[in-house]
N, C-alpha and C positions, 0 to 999 in steps of 0.2 A: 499541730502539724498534721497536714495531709497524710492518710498511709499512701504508701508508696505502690499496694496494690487493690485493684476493685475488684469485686465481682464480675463473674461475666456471665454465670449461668450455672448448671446445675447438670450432674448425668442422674439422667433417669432412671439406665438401663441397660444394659447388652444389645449390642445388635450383630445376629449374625454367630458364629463359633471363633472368628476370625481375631476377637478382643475389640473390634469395633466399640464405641461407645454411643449412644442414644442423648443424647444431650438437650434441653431447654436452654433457649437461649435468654439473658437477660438485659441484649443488644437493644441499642434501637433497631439495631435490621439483622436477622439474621446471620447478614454478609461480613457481616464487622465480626463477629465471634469466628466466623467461616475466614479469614483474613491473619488471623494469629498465626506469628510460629510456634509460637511457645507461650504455655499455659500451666497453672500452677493447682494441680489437685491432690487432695491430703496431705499438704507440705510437701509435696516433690513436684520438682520442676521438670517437666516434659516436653521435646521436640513435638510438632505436631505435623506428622508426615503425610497427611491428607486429611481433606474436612471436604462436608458436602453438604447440602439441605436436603434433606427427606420431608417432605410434608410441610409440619409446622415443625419439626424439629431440624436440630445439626447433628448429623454423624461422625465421629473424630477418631481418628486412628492415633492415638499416640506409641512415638518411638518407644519398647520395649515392654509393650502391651500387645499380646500377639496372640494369644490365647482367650476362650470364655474364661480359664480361670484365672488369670492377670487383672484380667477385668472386672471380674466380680466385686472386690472390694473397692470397690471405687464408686459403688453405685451408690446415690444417693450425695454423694460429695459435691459439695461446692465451686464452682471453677472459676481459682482466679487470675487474671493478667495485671502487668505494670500498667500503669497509669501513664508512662512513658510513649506508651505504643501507641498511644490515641492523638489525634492530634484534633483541638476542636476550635471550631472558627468563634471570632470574638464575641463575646453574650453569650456563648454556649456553656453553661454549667453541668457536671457531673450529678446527680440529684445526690446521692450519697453526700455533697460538698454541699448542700443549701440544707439538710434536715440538722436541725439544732440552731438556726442560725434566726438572730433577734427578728420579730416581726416587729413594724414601725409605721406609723402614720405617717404619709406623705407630705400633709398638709404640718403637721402641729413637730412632728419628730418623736412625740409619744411611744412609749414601749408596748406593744399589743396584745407579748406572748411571744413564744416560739415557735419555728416550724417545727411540728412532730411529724406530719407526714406526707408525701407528695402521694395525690392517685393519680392514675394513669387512664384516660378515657379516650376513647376516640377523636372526641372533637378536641380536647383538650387537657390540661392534666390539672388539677385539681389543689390546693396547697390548704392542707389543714393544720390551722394556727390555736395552740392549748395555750389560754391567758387567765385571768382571773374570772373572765366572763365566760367560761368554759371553752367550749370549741366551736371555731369558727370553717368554715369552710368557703374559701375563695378561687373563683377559677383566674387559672391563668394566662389573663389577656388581657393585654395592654389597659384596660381602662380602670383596672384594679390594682394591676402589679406593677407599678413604675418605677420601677429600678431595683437591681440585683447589685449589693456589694456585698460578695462573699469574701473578697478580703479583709472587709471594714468590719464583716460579723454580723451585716444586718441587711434585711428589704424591706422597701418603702413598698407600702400599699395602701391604696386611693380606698378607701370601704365605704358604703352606703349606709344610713342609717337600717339600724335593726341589722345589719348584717352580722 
C-alpha cells in the first residue's frame, strides 16, 4: 500500500526572528511546495499561513510557529504532505512509487532486477536498476523505458547490448 503521505522537502533553517522557516524544497517546482495549505513536520500537522520563494529556496510561515524559538526545533525536519493534495496527469508517477518496483525486459518479459534508484539530471532523470549483473543505469526516454506499470509492480525496458 501507498503511504498516504510523501515528502515534500526539508527546513533547513530559521529565517528571520519571526519563526519563519527556511525550507528546500523536494517539488518539482518550487510553486508546488509554495501551493500547500497544510503540511506535516515532526508529526504535527500545520496550517501553512504564508509561503514564498526566496532564492532557491521556500520560506514558510506555519500557523503557531511565531517565534525563533518555535522554530528551532524543527530545523532539519522533514516536510511532509498527503498524497491527496497533488493531482498528476496520466503517466505521471510519484518516484517514491517507481523505486522498488520490478525491472523487466520489454522484448522477452525477463526480470532485470529492481529499481533502487531514480537520479535526477537536467536533461533527464536517470533509473538505476540492481540485478544480478550488478547495476545498471538507464536514462529515462522513451527509447529505453517503454512502459510504466506501477500498479502491475513492474517497467519494461528496451536495454542495449552491454548496457
Amino acid at each position: 500500500m501507498k503511504d498516504p503521505f510523501l515528502e515534500v522537502g526539508k527546513v533547513l533553517n530559521t529565517h528571520g526572528v519571526r519563526g519563519e522557516l527556511k525550507c528546500e524544497s523536494w517539488c518539482d517546482e518550487p510553486e508546488d511546495l509554495c501551493a500547500l495549505d497544510e503540511v506535516m513536520v515532526a508529526g504535527k500537522t500545520y496550517n501553512v499561513t504564508h509561503s514564498r520563494i526566496h532564492g532557491n529556496f521556500v520560506l514558510l510561515t506555519l500557523e503557531g510557529i511565531s517565534s525563533i524559538d518555535d522554530a528551532l526545533p524543527l530545523k532539519g525536519k522533514v516536510i511532509t504532505a498527503s498524497r491527496d493534495v497533488f493531482q498528476l496527469e496520466e503517466g505521471v508517477h510519484f518516484v517514491v512509487d517507481l523505486i522498488g518496483l520490478e525491472a523487466r525486459d520489454a522484448e522477452t518479459g525477463a526480470a532485470l532486477g529492481t529499481v533502487k534508484e531514480i537520479l535526477s539530471y537536467p536533461a533527464h532523470d536517470i533509473y538505476v536498476i540492481a540485478g544480478e549483473q550488478g547495476e545498471r543505469m538507464v536514462p529515462d526516454v522513451p527509447q529505453f523505458v517503454r512502459g510504466i506499470h506501477a500498479e502491475e509492480g513492474y517497467i519494461d525496458f528496451a536495454l542495449l547490448e552491454g548496457m
